[in-house]
N, CA, C and O of each residue as an XYZ file, in Angstrom:
768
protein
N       0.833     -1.190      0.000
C       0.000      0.000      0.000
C       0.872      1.245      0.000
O       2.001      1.419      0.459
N       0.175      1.935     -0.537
C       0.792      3.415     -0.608
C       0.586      4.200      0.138
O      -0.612      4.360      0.368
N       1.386      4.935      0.770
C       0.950      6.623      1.469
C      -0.560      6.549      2.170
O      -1.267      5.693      1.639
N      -0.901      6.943      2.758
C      -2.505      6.574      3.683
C      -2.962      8.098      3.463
O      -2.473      8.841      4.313
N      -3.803      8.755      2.503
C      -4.661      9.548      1.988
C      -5.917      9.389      2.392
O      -6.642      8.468      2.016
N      -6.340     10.570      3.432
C      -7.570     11.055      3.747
C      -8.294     12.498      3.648
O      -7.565     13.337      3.120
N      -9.173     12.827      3.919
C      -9.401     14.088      3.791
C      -9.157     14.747      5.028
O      -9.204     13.926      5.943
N      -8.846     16.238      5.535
C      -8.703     17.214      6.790
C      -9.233     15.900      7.788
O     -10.291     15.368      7.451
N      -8.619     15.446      8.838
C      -9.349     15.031     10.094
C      -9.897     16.120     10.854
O     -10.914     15.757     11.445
N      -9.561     17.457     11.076
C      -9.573     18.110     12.463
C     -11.027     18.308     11.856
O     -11.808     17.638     12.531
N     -11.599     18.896     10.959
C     -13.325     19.164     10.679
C     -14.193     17.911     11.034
O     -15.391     18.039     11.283
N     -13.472     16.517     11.053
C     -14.338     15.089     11.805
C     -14.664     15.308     12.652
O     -15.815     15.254     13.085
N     -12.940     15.881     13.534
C     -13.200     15.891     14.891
C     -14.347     16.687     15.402
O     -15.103     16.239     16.264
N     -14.501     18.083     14.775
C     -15.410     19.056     15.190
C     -16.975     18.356     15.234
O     -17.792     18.369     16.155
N     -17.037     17.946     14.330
C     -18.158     17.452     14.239
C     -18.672     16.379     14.964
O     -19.766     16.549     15.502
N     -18.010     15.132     15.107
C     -18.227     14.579     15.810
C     -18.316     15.203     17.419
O     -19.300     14.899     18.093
N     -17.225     16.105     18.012
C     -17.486     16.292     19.205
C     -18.850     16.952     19.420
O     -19.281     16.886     20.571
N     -19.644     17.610     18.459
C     -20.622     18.151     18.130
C     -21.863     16.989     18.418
O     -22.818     17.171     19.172
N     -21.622     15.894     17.708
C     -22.397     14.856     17.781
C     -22.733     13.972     19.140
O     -23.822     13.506     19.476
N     -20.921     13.856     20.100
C     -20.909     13.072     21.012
C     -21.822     14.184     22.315
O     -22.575     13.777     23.200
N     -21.452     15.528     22.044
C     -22.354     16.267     22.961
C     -23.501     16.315     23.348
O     -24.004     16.569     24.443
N     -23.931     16.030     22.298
C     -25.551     16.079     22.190
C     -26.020     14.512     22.860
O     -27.066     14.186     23.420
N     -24.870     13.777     22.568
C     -25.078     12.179     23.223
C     -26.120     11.644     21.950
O     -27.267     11.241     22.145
N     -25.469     11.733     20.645
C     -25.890     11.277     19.590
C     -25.130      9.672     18.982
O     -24.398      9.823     18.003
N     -25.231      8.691     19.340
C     -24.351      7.578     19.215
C     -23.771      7.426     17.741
O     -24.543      6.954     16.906
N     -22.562      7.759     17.362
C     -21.918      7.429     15.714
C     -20.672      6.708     15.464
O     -20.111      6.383     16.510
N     -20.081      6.367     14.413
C     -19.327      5.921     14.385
C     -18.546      6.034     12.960
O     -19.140      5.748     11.921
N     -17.573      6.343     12.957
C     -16.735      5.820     11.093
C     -16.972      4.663     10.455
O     -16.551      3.584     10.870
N     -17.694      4.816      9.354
C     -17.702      3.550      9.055
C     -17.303      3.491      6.661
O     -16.950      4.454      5.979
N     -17.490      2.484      6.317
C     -17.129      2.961      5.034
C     -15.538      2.836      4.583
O     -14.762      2.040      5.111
N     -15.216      3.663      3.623
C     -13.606      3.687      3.639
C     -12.675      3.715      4.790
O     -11.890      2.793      5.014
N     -12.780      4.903      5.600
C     -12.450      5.520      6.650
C     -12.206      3.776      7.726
O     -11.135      3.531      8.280
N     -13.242      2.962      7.781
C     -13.213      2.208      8.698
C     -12.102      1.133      7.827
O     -11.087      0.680      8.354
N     -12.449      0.894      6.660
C     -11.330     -0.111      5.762
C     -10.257      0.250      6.141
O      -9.665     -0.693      6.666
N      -9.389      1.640      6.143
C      -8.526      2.230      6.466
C      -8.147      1.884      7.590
O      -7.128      1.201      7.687
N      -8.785      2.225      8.588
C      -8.747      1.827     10.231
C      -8.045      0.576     10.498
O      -7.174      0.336     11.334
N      -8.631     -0.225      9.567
C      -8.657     -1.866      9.552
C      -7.579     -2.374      8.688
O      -7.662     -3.560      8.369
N      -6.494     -1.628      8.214
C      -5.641     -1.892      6.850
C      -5.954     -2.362      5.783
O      -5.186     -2.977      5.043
N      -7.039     -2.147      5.586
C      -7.410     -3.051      4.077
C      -7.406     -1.579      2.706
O      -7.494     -1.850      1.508
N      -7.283     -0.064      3.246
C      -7.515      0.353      1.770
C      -6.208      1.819      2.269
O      -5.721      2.129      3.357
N      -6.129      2.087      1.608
C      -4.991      3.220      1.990
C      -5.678      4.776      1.658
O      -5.013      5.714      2.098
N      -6.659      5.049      1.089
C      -7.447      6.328      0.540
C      -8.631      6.586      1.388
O      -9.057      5.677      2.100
N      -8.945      7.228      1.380
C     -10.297      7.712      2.117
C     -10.733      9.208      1.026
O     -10.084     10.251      0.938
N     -11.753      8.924      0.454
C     -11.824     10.231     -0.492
C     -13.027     11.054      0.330
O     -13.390     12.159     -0.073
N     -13.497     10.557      1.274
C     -14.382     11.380      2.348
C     -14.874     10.424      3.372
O     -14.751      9.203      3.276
N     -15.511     11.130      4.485
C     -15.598     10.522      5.609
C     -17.028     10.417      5.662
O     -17.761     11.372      5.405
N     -17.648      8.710      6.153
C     -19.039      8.441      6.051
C     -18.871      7.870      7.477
O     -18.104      7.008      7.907
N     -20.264      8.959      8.354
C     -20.094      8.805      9.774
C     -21.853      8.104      9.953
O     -22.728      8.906      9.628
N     -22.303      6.822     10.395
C     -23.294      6.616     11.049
C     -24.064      7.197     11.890
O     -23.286      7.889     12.547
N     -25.086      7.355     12.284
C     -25.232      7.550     13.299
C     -26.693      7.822     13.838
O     -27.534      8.402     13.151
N     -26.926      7.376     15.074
C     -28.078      7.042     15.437
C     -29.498      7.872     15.494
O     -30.368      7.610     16.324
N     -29.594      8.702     14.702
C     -30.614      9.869     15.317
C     -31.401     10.222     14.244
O     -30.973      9.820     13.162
N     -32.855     11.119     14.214
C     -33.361     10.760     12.864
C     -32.790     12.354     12.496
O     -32.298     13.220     13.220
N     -33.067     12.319     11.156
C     -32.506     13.413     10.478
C     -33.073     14.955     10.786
O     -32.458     15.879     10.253
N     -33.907     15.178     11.395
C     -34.235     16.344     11.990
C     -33.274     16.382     13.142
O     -32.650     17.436     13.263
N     -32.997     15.260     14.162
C     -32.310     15.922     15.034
C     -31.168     15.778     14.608
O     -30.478     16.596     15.215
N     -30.303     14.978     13.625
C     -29.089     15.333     13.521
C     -28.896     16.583     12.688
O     -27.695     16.846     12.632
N     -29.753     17.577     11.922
C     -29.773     18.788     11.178
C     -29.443     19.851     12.237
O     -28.423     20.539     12.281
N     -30.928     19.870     13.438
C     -30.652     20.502     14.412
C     -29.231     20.675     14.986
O     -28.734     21.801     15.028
N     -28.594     19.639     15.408
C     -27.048     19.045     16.399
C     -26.265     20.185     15.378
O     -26.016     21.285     15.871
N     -25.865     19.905     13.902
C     -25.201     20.443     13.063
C     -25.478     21.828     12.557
O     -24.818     22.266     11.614
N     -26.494     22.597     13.177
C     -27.241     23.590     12.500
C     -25.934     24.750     12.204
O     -25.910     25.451     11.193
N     -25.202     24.779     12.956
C     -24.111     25.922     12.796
C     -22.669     25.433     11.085
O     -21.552     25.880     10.829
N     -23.239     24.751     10.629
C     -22.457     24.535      9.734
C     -23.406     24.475      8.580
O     -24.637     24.476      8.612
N     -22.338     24.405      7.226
C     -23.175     24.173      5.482
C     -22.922     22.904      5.529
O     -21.890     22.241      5.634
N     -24.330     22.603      5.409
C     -24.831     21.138      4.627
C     -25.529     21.094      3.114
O     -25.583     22.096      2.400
N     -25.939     20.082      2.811
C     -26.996     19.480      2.092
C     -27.720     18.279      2.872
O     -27.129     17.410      3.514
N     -29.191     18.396      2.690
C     -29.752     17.157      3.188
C     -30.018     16.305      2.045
O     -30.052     16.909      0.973
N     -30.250     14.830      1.996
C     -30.845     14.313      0.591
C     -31.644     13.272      1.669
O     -31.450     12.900      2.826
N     -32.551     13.048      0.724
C     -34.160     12.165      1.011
C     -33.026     10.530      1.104
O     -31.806     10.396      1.191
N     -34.162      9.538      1.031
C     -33.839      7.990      0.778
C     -34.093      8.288     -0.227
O     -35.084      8.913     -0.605
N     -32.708      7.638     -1.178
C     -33.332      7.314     -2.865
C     -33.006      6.030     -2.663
O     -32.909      5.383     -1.620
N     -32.775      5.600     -4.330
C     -32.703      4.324     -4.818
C     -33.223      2.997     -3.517
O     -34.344      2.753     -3.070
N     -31.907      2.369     -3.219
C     -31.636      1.329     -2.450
C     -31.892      1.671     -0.929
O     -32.304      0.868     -0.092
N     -31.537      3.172     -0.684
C     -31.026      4.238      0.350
C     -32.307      4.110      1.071
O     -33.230      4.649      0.461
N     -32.735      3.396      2.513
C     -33.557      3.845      3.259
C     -33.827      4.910      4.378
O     -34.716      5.164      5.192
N     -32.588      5.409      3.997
C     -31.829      6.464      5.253
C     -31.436      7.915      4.418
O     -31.222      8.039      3.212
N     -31.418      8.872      5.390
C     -31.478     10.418      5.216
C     -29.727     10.505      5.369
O     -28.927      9.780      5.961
N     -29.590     11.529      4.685
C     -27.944     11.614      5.060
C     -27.778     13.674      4.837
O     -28.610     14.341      4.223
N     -26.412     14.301      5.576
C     -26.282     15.139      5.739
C     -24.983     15.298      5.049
O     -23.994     14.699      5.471
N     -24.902     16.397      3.569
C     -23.410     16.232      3.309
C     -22.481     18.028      3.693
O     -22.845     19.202      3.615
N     -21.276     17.374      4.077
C     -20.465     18.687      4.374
C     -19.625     18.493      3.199
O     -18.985     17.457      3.018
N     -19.624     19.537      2.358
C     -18.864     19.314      0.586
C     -17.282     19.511      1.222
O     -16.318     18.905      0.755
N     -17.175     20.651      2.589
C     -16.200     21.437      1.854
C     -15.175     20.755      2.626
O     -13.989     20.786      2.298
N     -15.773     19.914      4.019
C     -14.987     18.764      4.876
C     -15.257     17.521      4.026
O     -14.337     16.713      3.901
N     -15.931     17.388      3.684
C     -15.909     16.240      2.854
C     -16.374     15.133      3.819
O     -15.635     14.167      4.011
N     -17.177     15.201      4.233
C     -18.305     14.168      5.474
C     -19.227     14.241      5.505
O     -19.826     15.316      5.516
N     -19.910     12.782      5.542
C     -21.521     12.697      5.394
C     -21.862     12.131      6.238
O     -21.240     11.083      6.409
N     -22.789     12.379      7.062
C     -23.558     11.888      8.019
C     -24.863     11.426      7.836
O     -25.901     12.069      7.683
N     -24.653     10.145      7.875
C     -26.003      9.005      7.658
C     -26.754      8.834      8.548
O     -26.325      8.390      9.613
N     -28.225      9.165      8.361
C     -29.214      9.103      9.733
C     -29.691      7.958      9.903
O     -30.708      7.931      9.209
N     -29.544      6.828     10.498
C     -30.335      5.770     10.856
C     -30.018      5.049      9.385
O     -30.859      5.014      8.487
N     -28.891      4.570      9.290
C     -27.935      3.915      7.807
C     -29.020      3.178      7.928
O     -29.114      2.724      9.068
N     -30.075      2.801      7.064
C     -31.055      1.653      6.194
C     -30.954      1.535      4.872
O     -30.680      2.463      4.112
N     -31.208      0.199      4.503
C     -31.530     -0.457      2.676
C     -32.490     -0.419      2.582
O     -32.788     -0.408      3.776
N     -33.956     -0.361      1.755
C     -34.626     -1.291      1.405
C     -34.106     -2.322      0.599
O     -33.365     -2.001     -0.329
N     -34.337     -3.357      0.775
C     -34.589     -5.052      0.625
C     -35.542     -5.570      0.196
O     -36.706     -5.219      0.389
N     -35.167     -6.452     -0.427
C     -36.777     -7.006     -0.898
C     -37.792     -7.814      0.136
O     -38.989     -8.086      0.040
N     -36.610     -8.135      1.374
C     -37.378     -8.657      2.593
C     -37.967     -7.472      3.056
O     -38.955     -7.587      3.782
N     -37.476     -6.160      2.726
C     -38.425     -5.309      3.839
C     -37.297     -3.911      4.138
O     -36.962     -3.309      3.117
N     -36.773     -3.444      5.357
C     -35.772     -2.566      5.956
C     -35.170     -3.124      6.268
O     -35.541     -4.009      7.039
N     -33.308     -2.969      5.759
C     -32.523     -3.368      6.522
C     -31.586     -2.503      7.388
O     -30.565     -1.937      6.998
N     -32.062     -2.500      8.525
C     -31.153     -1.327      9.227
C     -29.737     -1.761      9.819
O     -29.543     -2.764     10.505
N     -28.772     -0.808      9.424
C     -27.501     -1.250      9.666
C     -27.063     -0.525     10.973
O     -27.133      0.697     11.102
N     -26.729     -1.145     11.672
C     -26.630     -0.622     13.575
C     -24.893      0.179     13.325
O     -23.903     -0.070     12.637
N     -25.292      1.215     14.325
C     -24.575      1.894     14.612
C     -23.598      1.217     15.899
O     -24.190      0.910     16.934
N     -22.309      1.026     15.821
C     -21.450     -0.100     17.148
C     -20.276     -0.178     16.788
O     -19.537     -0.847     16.065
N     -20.274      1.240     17.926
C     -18.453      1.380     17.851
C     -17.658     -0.053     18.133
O     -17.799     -0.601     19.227
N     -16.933     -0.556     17.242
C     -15.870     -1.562     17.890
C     -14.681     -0.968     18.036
O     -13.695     -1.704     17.982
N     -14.574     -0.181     18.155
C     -12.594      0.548     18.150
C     -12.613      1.186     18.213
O     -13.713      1.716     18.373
N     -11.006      2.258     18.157
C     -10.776      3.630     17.764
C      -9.292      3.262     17.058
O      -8.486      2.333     17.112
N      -9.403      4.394     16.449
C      -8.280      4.788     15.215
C      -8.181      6.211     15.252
O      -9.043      7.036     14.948
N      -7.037      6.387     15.657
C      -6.628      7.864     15.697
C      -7.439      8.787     16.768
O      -7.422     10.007     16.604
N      -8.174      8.196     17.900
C      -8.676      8.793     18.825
C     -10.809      8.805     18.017
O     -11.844      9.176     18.571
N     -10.547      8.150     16.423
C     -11.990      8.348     16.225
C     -12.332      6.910     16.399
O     -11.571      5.953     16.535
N     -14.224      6.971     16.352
C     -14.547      5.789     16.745
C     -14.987      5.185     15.490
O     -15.369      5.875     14.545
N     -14.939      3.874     15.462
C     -14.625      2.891     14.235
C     -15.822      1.766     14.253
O     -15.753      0.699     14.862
N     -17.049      2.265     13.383
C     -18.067      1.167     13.196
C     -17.711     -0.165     13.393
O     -16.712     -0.677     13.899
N     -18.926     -0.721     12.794
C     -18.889     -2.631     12.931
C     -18.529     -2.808     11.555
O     -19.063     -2.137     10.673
N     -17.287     -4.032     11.225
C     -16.810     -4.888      9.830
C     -17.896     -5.359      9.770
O     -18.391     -4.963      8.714
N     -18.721     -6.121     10.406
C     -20.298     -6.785     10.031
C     -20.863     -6.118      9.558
O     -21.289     -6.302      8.418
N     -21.079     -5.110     10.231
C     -22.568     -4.078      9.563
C     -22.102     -3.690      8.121
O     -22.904     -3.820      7.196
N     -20.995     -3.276      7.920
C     -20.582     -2.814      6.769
C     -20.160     -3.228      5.738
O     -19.918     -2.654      4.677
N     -20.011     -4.863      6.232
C     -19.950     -5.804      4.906
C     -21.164     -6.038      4.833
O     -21.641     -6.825      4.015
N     -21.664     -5.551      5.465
C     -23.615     -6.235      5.054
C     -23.668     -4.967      3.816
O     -23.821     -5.259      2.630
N     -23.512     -3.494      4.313
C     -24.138     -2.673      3.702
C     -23.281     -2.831      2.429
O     -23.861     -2.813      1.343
N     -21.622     -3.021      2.495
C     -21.200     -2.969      1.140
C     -22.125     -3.744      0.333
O     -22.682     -3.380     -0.703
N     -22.221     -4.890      0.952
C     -22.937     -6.336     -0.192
C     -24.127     -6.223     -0.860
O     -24.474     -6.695     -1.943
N     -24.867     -5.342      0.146
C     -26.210     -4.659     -0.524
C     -26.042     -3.780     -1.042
O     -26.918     -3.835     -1.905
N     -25.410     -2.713     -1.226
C     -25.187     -1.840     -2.144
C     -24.524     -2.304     -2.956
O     -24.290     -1.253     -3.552
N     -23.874     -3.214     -3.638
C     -23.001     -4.249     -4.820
C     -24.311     -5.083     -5.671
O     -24.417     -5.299     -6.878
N     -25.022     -5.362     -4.803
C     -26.203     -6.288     -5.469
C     -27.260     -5.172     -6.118
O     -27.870     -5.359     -7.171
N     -27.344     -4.164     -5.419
C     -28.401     -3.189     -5.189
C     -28.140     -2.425     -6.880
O     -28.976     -2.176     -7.749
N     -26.740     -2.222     -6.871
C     -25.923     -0.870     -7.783
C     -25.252     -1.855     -8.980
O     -24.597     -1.409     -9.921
N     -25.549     -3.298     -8.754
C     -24.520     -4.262     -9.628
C     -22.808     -3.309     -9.821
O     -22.185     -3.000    -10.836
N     -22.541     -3.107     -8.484
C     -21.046     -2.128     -8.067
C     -20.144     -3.000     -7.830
O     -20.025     -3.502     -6.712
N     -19.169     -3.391     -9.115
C     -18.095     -4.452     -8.647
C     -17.009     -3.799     -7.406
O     -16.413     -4.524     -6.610
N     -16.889     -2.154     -7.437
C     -15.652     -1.840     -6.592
C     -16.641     -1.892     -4.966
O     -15.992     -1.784     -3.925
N     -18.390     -2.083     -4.875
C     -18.579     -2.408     -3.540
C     -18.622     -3.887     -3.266
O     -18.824     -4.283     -2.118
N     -18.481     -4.540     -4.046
C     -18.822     -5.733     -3.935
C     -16.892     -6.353     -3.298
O     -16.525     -6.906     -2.262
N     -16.516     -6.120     -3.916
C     -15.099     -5.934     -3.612
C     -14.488     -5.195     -1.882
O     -13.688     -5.775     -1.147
N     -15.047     -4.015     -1.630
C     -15.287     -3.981     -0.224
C     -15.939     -4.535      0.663
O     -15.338     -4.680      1.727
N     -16.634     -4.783      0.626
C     -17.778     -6.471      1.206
C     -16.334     -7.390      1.001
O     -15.445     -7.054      1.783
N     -16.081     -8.200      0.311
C     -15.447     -9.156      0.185
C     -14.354     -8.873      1.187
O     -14.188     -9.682      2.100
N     -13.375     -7.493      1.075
C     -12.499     -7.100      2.107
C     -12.704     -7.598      3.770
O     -12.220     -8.467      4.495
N     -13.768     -6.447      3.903
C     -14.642     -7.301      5.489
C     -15.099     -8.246      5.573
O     -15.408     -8.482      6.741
N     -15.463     -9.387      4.564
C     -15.687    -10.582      4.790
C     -14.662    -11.340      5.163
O     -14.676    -12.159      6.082
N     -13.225    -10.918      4.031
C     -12.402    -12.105      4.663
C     -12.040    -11.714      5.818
O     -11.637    -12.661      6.494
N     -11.992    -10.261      6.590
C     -11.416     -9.411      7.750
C     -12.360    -10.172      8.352
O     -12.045    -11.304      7.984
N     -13.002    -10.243      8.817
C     -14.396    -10.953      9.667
C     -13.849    -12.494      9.824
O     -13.340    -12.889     10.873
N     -14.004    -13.282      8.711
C     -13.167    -14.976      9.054
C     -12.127    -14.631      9.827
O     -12.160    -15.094     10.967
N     -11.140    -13.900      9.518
C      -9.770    -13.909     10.254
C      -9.963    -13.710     11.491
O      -9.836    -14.665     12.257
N     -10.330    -12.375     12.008
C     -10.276    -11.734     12.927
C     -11.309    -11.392     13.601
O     -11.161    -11.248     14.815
N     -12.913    -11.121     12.869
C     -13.895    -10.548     13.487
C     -14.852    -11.086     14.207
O     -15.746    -10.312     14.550
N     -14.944    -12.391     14.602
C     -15.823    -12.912     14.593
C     -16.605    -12.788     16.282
O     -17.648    -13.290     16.701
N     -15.933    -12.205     16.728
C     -16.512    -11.100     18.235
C     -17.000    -10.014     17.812
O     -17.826     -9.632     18.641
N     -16.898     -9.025     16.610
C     -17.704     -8.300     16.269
C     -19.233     -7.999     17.056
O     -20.211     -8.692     16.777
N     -19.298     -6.942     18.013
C     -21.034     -7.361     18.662
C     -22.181     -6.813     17.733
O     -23.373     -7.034     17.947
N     -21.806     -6.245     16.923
C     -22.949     -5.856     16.008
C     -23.423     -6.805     14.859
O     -24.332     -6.689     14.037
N     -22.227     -8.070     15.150
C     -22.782     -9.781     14.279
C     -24.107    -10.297     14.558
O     -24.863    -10.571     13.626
N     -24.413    -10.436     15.647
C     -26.004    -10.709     16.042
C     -26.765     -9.958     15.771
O     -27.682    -10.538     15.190
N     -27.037     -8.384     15.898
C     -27.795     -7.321     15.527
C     -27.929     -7.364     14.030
O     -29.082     -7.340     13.599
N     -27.065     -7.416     13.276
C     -26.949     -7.190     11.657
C     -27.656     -8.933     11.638
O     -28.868     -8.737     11.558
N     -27.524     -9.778     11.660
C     -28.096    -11.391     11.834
C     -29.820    -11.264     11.731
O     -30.440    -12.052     11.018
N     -30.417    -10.347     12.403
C     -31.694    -10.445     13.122
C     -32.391     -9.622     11.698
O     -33.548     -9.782     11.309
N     -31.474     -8.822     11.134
C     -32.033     -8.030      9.828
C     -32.757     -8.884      8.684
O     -32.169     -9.876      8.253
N     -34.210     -8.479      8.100
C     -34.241     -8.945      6.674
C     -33.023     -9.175      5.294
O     -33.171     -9.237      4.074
N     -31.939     -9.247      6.101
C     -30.941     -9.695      4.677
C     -31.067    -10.436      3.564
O     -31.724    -11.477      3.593
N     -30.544    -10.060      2.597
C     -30.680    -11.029      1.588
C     -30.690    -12.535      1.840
O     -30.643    -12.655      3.064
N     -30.723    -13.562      1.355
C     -30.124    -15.007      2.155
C     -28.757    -14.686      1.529
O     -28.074    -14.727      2.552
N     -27.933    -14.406      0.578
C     -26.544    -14.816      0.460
C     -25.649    -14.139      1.294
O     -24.653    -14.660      1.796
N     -26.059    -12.791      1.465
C     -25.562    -11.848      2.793
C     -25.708    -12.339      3.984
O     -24.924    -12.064      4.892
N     -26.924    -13.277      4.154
C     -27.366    -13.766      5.789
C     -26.373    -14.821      5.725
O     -25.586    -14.800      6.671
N     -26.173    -15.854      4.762
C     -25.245    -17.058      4.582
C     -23.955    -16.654      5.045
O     -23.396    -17.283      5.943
N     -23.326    -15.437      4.386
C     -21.917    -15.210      4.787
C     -21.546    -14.881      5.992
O     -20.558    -15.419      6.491
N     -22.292    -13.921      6.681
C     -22.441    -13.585      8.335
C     -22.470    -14.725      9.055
O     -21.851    -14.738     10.119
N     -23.309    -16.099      8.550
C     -23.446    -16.904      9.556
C     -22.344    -17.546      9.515
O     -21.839    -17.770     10.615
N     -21.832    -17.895      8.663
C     -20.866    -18.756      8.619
C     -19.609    -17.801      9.356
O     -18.655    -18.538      9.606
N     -19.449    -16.905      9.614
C     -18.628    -16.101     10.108
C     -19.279    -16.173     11.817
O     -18.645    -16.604     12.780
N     -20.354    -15.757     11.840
C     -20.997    -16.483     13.182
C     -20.294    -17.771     14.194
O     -19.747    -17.814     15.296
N     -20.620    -18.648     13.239
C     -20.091    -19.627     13.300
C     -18.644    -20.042     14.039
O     -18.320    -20.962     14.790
N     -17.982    -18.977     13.488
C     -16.561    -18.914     14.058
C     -16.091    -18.893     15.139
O     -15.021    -19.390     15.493
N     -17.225    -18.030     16.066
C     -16.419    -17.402     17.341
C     -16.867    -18.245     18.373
O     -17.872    -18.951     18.461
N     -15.952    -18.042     19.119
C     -15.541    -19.123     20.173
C     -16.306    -19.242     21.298
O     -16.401    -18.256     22.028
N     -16.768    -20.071     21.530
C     -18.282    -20.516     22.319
C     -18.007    -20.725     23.961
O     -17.456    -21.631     24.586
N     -18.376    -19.998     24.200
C     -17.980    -20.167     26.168
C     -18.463    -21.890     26.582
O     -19.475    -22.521     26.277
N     -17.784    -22.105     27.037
C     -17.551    -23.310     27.686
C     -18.883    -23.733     28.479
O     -19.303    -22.998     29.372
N     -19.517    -24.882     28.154
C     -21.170    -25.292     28.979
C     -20.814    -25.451     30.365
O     -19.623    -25.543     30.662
N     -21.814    -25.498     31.348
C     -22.011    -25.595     32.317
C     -21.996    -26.670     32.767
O     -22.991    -27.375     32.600
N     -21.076    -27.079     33.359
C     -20.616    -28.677     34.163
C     -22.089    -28.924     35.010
O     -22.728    -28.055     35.603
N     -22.378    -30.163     34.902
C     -23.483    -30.528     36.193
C     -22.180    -31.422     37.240
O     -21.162    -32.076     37.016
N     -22.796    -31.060     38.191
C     -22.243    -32.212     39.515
C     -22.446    -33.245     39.679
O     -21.959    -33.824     40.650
């Protein structure tokens, strides 16, 4: 990998501390989190989760330039863009699915650089649906990233059960489980 290319951090920071004030639950997730995770070296903007519906995260942000955009396409979720930081803030990250809503949970697992670092589950879910959704070989390809990151390493992930319980596709639900599958099972309860 080359050189690790992102956009300004210190305007994240602002914002987010903006976000954590209000006691708005978010997280990095997207490139930014691939990055986190060594799998991509670029970040061409920062896509922040986060738990709140889009009126109150407008409100939280009111002192800055945005754009709001509706749910389109695939998009069941409202998002907030800052052009000139180059960060978007996703309200309540959802797909529609053909099962129905798939809402992708907001669950910090980490930090990187003092920021907090979504779920590899949730976000190989959302890459995979947006790849199927967009027929997007370069998301389908990020999915695949956190999938194999997930066999290796993720399989404590706590947002694996939450993303599990979603209307997923079945081939998206297949890959999670089998990654499910993985993690290491506390030991049964001896009888006397």
């Amino acid at each position: 990998m080359s050189t690790p290319a992102t956009p300004a951090i210190e305007p994240l920071r602002e914002i987010l501390a903006t976000l954590e004030g209000a006691g708005l639950p978010h997280a990095i997730g997207a490139s930014g989190l691939l990055m986190a995770l060594g799998l991509v070296d670029q970040v061409n903007d920062w896509d922040v989760t986060v738990e709140a519906d889009v009126e109150t995260l407008a409100a939280t942000v009111s002192g800055r330039a945005f754009t709001r955009h509706g749910n389109s396409g695939g998009h069941a979720d409202h998002k907030l863009t800052f052009d000139a930081e180059k960060i978007e803030l996703i309200a309540r990250f959802a797909f529609f699915v053909p099962g129905g809503v798939v809402r992708i949970p907001t669950v910090v697992t980490g930090a990187w650089n003092g920021l907090p670092i979504g779920s590899p589950a949730a976000w190989a879910a959302a890459y995979a649906i947006m790849a199927e959704q967009e027929n997007d070989a370069r998301r389908a390809e990020r999915a695949d990233l956190l999938f194999e990151w997930l066999e290796h390493s993720g399989a404590r992930d706590p947002a694996l059960d939450v993303i599990l319980a979603e209307p997923l596709p079945p081939a998206i639900a297949e890959r999670l489980q089998a990654i499910s599958a993985l993690r290491p099972r506390s030991p049964s309860a001896r009888h006397h």
